[in-house]
C-alpha positions as CSV (number, residue, x, y, z in Angstrom):
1,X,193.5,27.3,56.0
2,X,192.0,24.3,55.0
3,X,194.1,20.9,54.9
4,X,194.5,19.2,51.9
5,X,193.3,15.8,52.6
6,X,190.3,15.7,54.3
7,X,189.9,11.7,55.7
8,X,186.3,10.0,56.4
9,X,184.4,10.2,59.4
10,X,185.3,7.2,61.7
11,X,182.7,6.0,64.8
12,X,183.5,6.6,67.9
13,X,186.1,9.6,67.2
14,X,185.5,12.6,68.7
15,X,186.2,16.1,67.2
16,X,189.7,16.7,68.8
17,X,190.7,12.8,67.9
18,X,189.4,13.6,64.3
19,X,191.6,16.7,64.2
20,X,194.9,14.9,65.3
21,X,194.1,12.3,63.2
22,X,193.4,15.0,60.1
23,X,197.0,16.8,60.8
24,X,198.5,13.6,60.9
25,X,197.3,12.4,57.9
26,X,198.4,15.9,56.1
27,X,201.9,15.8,58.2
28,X,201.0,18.7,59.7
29,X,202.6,18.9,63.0
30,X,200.0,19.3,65.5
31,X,200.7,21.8,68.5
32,X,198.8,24.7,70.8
33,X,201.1,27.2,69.3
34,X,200.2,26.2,65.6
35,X,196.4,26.1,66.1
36,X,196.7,29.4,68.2
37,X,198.7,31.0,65.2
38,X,195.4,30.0,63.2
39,X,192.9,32.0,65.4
40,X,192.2,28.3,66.9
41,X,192.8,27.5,71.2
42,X,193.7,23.5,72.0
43,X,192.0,24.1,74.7
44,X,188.6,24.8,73.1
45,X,189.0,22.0,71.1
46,X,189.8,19.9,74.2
47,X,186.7,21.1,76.2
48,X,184.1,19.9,72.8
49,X,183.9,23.3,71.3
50,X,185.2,22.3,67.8
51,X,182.9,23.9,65.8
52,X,185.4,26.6,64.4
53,X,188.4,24.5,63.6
54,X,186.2,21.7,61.8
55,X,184.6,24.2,59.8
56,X,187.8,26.4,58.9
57,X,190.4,23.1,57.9
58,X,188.0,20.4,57.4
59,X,184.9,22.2,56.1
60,X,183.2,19.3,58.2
61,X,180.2,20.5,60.9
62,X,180.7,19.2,64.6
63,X,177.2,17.4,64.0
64,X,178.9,14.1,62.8
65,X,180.8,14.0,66.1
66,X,177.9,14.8,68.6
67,X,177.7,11.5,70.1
68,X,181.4,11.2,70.7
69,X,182.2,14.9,71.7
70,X,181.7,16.2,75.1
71,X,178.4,18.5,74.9
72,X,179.2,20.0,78.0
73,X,182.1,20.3,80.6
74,X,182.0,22.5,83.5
75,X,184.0,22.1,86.9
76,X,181.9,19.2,88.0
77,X,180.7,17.1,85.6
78,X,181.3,16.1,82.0
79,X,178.1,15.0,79.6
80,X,178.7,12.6,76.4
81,X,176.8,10.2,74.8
82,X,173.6,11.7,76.8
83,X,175.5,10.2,80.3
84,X,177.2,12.3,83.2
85,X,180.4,11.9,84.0
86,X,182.8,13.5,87.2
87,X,184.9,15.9,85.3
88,X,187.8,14.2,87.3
89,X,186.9,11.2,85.0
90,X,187.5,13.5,81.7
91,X,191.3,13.8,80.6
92,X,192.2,17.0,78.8
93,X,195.7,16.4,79.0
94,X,197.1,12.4,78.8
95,X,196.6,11.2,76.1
96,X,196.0,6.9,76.2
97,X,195.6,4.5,73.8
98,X,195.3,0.5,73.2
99,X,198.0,-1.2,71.2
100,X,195.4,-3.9,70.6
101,X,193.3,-1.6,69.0
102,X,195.2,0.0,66.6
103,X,196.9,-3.2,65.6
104,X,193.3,-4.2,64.6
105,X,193.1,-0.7,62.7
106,X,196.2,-1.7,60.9
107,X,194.8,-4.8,60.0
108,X,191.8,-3.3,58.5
109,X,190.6,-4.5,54.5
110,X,192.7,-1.9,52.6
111,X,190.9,1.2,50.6
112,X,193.3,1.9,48.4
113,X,194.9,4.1,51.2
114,X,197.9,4.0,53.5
115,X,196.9,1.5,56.2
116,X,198.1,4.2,58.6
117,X,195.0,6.5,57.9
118,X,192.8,3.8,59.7
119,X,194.1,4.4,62.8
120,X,192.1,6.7,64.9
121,X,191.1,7.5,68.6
122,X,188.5,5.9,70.6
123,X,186.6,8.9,72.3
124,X,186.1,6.6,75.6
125,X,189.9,6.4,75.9
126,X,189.7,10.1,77.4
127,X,187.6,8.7,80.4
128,X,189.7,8.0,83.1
129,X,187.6,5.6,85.1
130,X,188.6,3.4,82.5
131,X,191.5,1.8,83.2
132,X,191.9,-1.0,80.1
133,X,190.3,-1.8,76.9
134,X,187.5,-4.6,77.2
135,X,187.3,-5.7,74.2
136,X,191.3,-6.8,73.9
137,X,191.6,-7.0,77.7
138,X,194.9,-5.1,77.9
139,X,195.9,-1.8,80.4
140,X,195.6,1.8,78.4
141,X,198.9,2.7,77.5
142,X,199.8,6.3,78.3
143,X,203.4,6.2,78.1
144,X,205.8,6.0,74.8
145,X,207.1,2.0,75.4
146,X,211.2,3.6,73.9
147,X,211.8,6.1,76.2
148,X,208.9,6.3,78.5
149,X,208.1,9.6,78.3
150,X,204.4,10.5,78.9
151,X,202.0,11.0,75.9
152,X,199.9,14.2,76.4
153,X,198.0,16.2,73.6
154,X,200.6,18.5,73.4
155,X,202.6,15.5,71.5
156,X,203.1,16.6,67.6
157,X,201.4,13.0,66.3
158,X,198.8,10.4,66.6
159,X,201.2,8.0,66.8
160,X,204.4,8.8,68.1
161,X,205.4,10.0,70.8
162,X,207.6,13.8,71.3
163,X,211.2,12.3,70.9
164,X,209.6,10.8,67.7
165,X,209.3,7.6,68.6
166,X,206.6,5.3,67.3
167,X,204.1,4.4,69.7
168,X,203.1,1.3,66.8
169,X,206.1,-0.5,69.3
170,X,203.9,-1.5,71.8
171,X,202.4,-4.7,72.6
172,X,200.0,-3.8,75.3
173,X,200.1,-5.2,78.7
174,X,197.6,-8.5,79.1
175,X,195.3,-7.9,82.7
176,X,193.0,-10.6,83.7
177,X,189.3,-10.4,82.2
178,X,187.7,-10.4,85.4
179,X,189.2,-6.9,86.4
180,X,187.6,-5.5,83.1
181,X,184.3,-6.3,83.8
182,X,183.9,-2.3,85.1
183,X,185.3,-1.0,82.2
184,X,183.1,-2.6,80.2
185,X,180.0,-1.5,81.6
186,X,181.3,2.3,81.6
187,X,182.0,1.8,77.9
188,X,178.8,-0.1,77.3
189,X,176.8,2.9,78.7
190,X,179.1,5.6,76.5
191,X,178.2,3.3,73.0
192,X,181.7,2.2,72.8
193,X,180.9,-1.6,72.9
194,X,177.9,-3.7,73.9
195,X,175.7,-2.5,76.8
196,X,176.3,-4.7,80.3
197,X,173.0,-4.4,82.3
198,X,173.4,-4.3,85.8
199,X,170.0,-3.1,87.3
200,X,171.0,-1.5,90.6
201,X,173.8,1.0,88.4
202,X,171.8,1.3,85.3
203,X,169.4,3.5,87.8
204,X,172.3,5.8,88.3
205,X,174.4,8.4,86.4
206,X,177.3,7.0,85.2
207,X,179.0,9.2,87.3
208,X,176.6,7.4,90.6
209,X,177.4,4.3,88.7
210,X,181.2,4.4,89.1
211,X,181.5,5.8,92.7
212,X,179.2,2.8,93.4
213,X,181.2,0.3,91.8
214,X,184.6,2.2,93.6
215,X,183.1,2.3,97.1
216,X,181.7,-1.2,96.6
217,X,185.5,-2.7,95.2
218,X,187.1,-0.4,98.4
219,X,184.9,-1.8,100.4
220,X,185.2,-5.5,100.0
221,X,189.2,-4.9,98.9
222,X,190.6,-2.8,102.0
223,X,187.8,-2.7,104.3
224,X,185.2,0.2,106.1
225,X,188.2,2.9,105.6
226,X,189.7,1.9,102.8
227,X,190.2,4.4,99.6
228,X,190.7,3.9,96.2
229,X,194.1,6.2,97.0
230,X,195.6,3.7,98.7
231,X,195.9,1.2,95.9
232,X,198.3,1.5,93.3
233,X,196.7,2.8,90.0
234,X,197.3,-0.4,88.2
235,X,194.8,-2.1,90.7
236,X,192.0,0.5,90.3
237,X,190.9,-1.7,87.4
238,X,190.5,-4.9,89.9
239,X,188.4,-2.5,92.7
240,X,186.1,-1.3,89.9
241,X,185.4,-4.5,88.8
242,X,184.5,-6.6,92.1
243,X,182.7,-3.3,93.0
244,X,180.5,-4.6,89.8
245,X,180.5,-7.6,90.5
246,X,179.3,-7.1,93.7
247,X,176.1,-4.5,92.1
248,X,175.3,-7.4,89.5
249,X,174.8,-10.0,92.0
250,X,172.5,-7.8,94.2
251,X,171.1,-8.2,96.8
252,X,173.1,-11.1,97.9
253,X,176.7,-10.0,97.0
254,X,176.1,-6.6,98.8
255,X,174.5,-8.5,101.9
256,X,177.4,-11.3,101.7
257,X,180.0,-7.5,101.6
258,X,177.8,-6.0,104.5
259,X,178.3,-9.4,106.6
260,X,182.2,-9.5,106.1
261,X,182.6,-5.6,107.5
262,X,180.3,-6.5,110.2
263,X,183.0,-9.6,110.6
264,X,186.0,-7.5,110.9
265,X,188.6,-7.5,113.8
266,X,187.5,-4.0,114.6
267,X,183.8,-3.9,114.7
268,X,182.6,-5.8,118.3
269,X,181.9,-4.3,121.8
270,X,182.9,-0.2,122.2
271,X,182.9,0.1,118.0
272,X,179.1,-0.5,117.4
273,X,177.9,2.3,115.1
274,X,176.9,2.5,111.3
275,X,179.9,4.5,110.5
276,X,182.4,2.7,112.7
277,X,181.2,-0.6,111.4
278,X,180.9,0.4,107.5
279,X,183.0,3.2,107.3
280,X,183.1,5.0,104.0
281,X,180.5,3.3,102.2
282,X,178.0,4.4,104.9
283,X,179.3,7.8,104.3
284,X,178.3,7.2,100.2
285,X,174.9,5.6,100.8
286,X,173.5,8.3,103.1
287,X,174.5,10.9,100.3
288,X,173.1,9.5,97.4
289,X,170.0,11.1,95.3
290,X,166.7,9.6,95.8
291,X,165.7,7.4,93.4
292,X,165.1,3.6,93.1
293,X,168.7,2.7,93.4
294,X,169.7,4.8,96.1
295,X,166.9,4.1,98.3
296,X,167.5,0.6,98.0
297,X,171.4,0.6,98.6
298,X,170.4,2.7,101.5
299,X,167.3,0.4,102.8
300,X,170.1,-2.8,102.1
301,X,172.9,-0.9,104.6
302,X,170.4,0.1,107.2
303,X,168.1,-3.2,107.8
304,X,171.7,-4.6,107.8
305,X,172.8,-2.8,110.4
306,X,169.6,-2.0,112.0
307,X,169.8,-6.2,112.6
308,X,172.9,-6.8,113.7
309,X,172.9,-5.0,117.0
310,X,172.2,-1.6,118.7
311,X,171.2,1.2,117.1
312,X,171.9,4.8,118.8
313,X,168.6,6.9,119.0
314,X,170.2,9.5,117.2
315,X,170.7,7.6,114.1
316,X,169.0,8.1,110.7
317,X,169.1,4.3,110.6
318,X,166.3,4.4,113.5
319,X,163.9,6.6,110.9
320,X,164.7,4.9,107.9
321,X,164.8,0.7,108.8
322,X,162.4,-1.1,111.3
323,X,165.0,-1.7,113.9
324,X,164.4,-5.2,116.2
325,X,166.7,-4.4,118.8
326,X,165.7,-1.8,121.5
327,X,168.1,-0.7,124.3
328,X,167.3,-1.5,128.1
329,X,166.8,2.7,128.6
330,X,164.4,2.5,126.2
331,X,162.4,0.0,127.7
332,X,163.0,1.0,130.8
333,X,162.0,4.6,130.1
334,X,158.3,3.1,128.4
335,X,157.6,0.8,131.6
336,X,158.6,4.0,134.4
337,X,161.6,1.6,135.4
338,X,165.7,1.0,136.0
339,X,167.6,0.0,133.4
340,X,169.0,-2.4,136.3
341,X,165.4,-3.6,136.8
342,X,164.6,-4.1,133.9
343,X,168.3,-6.3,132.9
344,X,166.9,-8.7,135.7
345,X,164.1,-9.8,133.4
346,X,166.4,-10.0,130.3
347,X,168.5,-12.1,132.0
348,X,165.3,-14.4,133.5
349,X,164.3,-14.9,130.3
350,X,168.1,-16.1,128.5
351,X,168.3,-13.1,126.6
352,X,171.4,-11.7,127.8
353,X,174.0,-11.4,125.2
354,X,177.1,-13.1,125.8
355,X,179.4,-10.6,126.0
356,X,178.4,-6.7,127.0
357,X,180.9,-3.8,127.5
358,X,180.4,-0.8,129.1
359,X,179.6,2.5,126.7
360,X,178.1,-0.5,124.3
361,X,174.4,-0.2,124.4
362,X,172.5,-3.7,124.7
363,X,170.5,-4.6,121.9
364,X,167.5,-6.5,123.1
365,X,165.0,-8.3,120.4
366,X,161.6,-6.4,120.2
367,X,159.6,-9.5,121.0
368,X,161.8,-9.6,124.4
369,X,160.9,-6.1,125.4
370,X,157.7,-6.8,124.7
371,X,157.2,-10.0,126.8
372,X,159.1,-8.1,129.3
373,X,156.6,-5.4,129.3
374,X,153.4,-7.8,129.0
375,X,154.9,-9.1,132.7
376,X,155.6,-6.5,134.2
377,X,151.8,-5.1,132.9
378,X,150.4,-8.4,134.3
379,X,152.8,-7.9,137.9
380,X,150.2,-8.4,140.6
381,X,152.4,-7.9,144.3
382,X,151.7,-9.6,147.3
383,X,149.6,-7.2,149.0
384,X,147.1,-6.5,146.4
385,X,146.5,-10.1,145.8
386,X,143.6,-10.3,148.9
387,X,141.6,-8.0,147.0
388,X,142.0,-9.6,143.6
389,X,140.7,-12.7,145.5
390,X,138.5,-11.0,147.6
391,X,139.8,-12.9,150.9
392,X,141.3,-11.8,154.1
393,X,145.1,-11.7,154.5
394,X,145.5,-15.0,156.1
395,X,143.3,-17.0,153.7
396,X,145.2,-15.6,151.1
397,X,148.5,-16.7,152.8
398,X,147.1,-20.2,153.1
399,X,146.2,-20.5,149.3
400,X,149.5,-19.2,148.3
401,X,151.3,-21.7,151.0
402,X,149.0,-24.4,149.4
403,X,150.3,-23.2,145.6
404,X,146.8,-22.8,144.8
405,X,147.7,-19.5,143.5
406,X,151.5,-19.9,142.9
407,X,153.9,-16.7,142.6
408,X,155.2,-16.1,139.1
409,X,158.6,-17.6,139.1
410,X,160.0,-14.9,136.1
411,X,159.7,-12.7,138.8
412,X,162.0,-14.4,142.0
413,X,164.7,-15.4,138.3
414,X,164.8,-11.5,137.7
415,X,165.8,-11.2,141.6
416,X,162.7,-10.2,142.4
417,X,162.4,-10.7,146.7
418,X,159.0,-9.9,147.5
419,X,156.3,-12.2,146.0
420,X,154.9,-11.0,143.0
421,X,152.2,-12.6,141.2
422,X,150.9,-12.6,137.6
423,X,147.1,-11.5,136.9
424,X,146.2,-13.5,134.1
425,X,147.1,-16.9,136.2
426,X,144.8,-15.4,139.4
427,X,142.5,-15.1,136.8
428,X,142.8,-18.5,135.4
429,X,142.4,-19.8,138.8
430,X,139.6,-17.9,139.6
431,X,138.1,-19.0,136.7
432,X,138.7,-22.7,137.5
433,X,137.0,-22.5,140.4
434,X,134.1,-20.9,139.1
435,X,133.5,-23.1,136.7
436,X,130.1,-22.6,134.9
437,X,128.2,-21.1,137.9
438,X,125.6,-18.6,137.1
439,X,125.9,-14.8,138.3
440,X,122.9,-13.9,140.3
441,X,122.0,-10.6,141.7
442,X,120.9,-12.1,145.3
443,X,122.1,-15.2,147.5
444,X,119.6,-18.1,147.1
445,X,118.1,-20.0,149.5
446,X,120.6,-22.1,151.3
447,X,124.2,-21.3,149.6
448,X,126.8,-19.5,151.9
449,X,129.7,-17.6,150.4
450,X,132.7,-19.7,150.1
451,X,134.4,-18.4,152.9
452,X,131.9,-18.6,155.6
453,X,130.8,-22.1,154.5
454,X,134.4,-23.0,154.9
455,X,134.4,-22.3,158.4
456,X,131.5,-25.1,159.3
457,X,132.1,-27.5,156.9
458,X,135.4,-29.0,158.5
459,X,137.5,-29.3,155.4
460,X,141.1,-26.8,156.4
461,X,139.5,-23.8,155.6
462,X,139.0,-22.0,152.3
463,X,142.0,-24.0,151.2
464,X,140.5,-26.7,151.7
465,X,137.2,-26.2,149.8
466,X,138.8,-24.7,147.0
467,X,141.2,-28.1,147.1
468,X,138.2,-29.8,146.4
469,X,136.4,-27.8,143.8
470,X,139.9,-27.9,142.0
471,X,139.8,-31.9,142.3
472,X,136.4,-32.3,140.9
473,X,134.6,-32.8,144.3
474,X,132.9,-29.7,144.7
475,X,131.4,-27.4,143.1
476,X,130.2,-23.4,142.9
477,X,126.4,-23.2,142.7
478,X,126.7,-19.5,141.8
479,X,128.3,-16.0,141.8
480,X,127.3,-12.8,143.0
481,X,127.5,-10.1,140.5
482,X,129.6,-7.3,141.3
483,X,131.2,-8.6,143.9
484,X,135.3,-9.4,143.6
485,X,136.8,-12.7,143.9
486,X,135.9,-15.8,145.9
487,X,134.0,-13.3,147.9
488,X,131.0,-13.6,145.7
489,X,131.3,-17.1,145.2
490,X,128.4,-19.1,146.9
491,X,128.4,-23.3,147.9
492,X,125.9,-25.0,149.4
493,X,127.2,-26.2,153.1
494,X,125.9,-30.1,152.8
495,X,127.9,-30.3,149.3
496,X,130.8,-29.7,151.7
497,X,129.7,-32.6,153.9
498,X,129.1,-35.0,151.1
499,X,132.6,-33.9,149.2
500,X,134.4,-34.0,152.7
501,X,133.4,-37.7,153.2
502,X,133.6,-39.0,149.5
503,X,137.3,-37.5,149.7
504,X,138.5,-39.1,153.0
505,X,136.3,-42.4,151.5
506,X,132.8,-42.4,152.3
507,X,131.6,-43.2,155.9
508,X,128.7,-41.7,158.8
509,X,129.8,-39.0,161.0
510,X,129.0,-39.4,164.7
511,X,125.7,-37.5,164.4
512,X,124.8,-39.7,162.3
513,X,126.0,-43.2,164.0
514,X,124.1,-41.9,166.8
515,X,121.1,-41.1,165.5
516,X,121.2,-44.8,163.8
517,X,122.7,-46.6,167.6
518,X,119.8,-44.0,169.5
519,X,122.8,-42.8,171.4
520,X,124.2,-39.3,172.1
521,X,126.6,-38.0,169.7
522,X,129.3,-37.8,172.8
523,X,128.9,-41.6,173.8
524,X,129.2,-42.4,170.0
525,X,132.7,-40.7,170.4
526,X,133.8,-42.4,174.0
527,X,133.1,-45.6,172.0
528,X,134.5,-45.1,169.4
529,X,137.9,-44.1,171.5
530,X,137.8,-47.1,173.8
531,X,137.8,-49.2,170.4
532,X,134.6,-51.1,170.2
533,X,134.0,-49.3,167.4
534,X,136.3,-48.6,164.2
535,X,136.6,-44.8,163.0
536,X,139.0,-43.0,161.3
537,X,140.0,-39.2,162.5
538,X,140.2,-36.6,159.6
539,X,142.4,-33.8,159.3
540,X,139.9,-31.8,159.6
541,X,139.4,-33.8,163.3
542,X,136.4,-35.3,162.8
543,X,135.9,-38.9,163.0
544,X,133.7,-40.8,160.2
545,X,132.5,-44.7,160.4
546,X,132.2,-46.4,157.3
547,X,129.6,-48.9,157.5
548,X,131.2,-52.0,157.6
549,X,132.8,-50.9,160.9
550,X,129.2,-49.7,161.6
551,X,128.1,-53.6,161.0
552,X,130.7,-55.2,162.7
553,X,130.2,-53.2,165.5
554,X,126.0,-54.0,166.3
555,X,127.4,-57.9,165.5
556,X,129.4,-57.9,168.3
557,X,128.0,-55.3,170.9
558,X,124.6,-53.8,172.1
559,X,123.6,-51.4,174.3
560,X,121.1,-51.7,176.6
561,X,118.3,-49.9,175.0
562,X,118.9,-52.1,171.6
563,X,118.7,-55.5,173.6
564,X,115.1,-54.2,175.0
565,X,114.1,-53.1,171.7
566,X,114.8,-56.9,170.3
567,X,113.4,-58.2,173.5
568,X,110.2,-57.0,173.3
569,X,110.4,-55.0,176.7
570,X,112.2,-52.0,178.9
571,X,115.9,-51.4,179.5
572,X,115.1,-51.3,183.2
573,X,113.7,-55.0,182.8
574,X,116.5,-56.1,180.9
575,X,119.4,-54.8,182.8
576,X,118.1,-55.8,185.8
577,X,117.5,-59.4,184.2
578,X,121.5,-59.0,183.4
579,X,122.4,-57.9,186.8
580,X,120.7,-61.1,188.0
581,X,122.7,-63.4,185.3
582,X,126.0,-61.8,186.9
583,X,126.8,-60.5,183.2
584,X,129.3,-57.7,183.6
585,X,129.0,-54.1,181.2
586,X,131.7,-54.0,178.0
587,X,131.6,-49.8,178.7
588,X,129.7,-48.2,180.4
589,X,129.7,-44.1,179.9
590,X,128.1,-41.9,182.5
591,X,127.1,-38.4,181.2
592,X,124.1,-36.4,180.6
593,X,122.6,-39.7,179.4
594,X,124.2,-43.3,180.8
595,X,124.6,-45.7,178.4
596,X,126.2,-49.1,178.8
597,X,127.2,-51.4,175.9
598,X,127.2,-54.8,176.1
599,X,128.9,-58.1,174.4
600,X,126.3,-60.2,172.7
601,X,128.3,-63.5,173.4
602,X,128.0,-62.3,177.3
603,X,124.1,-62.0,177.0
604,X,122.7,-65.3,178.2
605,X,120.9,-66.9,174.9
606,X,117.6,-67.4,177.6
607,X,117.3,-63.7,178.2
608,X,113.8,-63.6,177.7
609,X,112.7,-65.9,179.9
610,X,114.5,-64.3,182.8
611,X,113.0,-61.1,181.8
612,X,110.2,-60.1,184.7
613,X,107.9,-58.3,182.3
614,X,108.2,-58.0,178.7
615,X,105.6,-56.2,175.8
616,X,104.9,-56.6,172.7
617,X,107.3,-55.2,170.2
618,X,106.4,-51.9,168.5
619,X,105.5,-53.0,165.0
């Protein structure tokens, strides 16, 4: 049966909301038993399948209500307005309402009509994710404000309540903006009110959209387990809302949210993991779709975690974020070591966290492990080091002693006993000491290999040559190819000589003084001991004269052979001439060859004269 007074189509009214509002306007008491009597079920109505009652006491289609009528409502999910919403967010049975707004429907410009026609339903009012009306910023009331009792569809009127009081009586409850800024957005997205755009939810359902905005207001409101449950119902509002405001400020407001869970008294050493540290919200993230939004809440949580500290091998967070910690078993399992080994060189290098606990793996930075693994690639021990240098064991023990090749100190820090050396330094040494000899095939013509030139050059040793070469003194005329080390390394034996006396500051060896005085090499020596002669012992123990001490020396002395030469005649002539002046020897050294040195002031100045025979002097 068709009502008598059929009232306009309002916007944002759905088909049930249009029916109250009909029988209301005809004084029709409105009830399940009523409709049912008429071949019509509440319940259909309810659930958006209106078609039958509009048509049979409105002779109105259900087109004119297709934006603000549920299209679909199964046991999951409700879709209106072209969005999806949980169907646990779609009230069949309260009934809610906004004093504000029907105080603004009362105020309407008149048409002639009772001012009690304008008042009609908003459809979003049915959603229950929204807690209060953003546009008067006042809690849905779902109670009558006389007696209390709730309002449910099953109520006889639009606007009262069923005792019969007028629900016209209340004021509305004020709540502060800030905790309708979710509301908003839902209704923005149903056509209620202006759209809010908030990137990150506008790439979800609305259903995604609002457990985002709940898990993200849980979250930063009671913490990693926290649940909307265990607020009271007239927060809800609040937690939606700093959910949203934390989704509008991304990526910084989530980050700032991820930093304050990883801050909490419960997260530390022995409560490490993803879920432990973010709790329910990690929960969310790993279940949502694919899709721009998702991924990037889920890349945000996992690089966030991933960064903070250890990650467990097991976790999806290892194969979806690029994790810069690695554990010690994980380098120790790439470089065949402890774990114990390997936490030596963490610690030698100050990368030991603070604070450790057992059962709580320890996060170590990738470019750690991979110093640690360059070192221990580079390790050279003590008794492979001879054949790196190509030496005998005790040379090589001399150049270490000398520090010429050092031990790598990481290695003694990490408690390391044994000497252990690094490669790259031999190398560098190696290549030092080279210099920019060529490589030959074959040993040229008067170069000895290092080694064996050491032996007769009277410098310490291989130590010693290689001090010199190091100082600038010396240098490596070639190197043999293919041969290892300072094995192939050749020198020429009289750059030894010169290098030796440049570095001890210049002077003639005894060879040499002798060869200049015409006297044995051994009677150069017993001279030079008895202290007619200055010389100065090397390390090495050889003795040089510089040349001043040379001078001084043939100004003040002669031998007997270098007083004939200047006389012109024999040293049989001359020392028997000396015998007969009574002059008495300053040395005299009996060996294979005597030779007796005298003190020019003794030497009478009329020598020649008293010489029996005396010759020309050899030009």
């Amino acid at each position: 049966m068709r009502l008598t007074i059929i009232p306009p189509v309002i916007d944002g009214e759905s088909a049930a909301a249009h029916l109250l509002r009909a029988f209301d306007v005809n004084g029709e008491p409105w009830s399940r038993e009523r409709l049912r009597t008429a071949g019509h079920s509440m319940s259909d109505i309810l659930q958006g399948r209106a078609a039958g009652p509009l048509a049979d006491r409105l002779g109105r289609g259900e087109d004119a209500f297709r934006g603000w009528t549920p299209t679909e409502i199964t046991k999951k999910k409700v879709v209106i307005a072209d969005e999806v919403v949980h169907r646990d967010d779609w009230t069949t049975n309260v009934r809610r309402w906004c004093p504000c707004c029907w105080q603004d429907d009362l105020r309407r410009t008149p048409s002639g009509r009772h001012a009690h026609w304008n008042i009609h339903r908003r459809f979003w009012w049915d959603v229950a994710a929204v807690g209060t009306c953003p546009l008067h910023h006042v809690r849905l009331e779902a109670s009558c404000p006389i007696c209390r009792t709730g309002v449910t569809w099953e109520a006889g009127s639009l606007t009262r309540c069923r005792n019969g009081h007028s629900l016209l009586a209340c004021d509305g409850a004020r709540v502060p903006p800030a905790t309708t800024l979710a509301d908003a957005y839902v209704v923005g997205r149903l056509g209620g009110m202006a759209r809010t755009s908030v990137p990150l939810l506008d790439g979800l359902t609305l259903a995604e959209a609002c457990d985002a905005m709940e898990r993200f207001g849980v979250a930063l409101l009671g913490g990693a387990d926290g649940a909307l449950s265990k607020f009271p119902a007239e927060r809800h509002p609040e937690v939606f809302s700093a959910g949203l405001a934390t989704a509008r400020d991304w990526p910084h407001a989530f980050d700032a949210l991820l930093d304050g869970m990883a801050r909490a008294d419960h997260v530390g050493l022995g409560a490490w993991g993803a879920e432990q540290v973010y709790g329910y919200l990690y929960l969310w993230a790993k279940r949502l779709p694919a899709g721009a939004s998702g991924d990037a809440v889920r890349a945000a949580l996992y690089a966030h975690h991933a960064g903070r500290g250890p990650v467990h091998k097991t976790s999806v967070v290892i194969r979806h974020a690029d994790v810069p910690l690695v554990s010690l078993a994980d380098i120790a399992a790439e470089c065949g070591r402890r774990p114990e080994f390997i936490a030596g060189y963490v610690k030698a290098l100050g990368a030991w966290p603070q604070r450790t606990r057992r059962g709580t793996p320890i996060g170590i930075a990738r470019e750690t492990a991979a110093q640690i693994r360059a070192i221990l690639d580079r390790a050279l021990r003590a008794e492979d080091l001879p054949a790196a240098l190509g030496l005998a064991k005790r040379q090589t023990r001399m150049l270490v002693a000398a520090r010429i090749v050092p031990p790598a100190e990481i290695h003694a820090r990490a408690g390391i006993k044994a000497d252990v050396f690094d490669r790259d330094a031999v190398a560098a040494v190696l290549s030092r000491i080279r210099g920019s000899a060529p490589t030959v095939g074959a040993t040229p013509a008067g170069l000895l290999p290092l080694a064996r030139a050491s032996q007769h050059g009277k410098v310490d040793g291989v130590r010693g040559t290689c001090d010199m070469i190091l100082a600038g003194q010396l240098r490596v005329r070639a190197v043999l190819r293919d041969v290892p080390g300072l094995a192939g390394f050749l020198v020429n034996p009289e750059d030894i000589r010169v290098a030796r006396r440049s570095r001890e500051g210049g002077g003639l060896t005894l060879e040499e003084v002798g060869r200049r005085l015409t006297v044995p090499t051994d009677s150069v020596g017993l001279i030079v001991r008895a202290g007619l002669m200055a010389g100065t012992a090397m390390p090495c123990g050889e003795i040089l004269v510089r040349d001043d001490a040379l001078a001084a020396y043939e100004a003040e002395y002669a031998t007997t052979g270098a007083l004939a030469r200047e006389m012109g005649s024999g040293a049989r002539w001359v020392r028997e001439a000396l015998d007969r002046a009574g002059v008495r020897p300053a040395f005299a050294i009996t060996c294979r060859k005597t030779t007796t040195v005298w003190r020019r002031m003794d030497v009478p100045t009329d020598l020649r004269r008293r010489i029996a025979k005396t010759h020309a002097p050899r030009p």
